[in-house]
N, C-alpha and C positions, 0 to 999 in steps of 0.2 A: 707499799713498803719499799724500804730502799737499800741496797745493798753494796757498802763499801770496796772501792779494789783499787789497791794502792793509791791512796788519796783521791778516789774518783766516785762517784755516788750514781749505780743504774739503778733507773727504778725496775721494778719487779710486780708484776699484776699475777696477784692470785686468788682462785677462786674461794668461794664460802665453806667450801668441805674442807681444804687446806689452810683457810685461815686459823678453821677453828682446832684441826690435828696438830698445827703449827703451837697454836695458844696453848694445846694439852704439853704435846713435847716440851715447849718451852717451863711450862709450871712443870714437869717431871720432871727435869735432866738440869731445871736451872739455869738454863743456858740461855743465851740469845737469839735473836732470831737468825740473824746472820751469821752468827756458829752454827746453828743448826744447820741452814744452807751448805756452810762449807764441808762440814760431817756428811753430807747427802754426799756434796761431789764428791768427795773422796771417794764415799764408796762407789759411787758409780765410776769412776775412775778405774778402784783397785778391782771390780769386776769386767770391768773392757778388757783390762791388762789379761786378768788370768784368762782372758779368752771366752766369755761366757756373751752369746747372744743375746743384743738387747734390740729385740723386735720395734719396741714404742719410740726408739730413735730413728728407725730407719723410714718410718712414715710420713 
């Protein structure tokens, strides 16, 4: 998959359990995939901000 950022294209390697959560979200919410991605950061974003330990980063 490949995900857009200001005119620039990274690819993105994801495994079989997120392709297929990914293909759900996308048919629920309508959305894209690469919307979805950016909905993900945000929220992980707006939870650093409020101060909330994110363990699976820090690995």
């Amino acid at each position: 998959m490949v995900l857009a950022s200001e005119n620039k294209r990274l690819p993105v390697t994801v495994n079989e359990q997120r392709q297929l959560e990914l293909r759900r979200l996308k048919k629920k919410y309508n959305k894209s995939e690469s919307k979805l991605f950016c909905i993900a950061l945000d929220l992980l974003i707006a939870q650093e901000k409020a101060g909330f330990e994110l363990p699976i980063l820090s690995k």
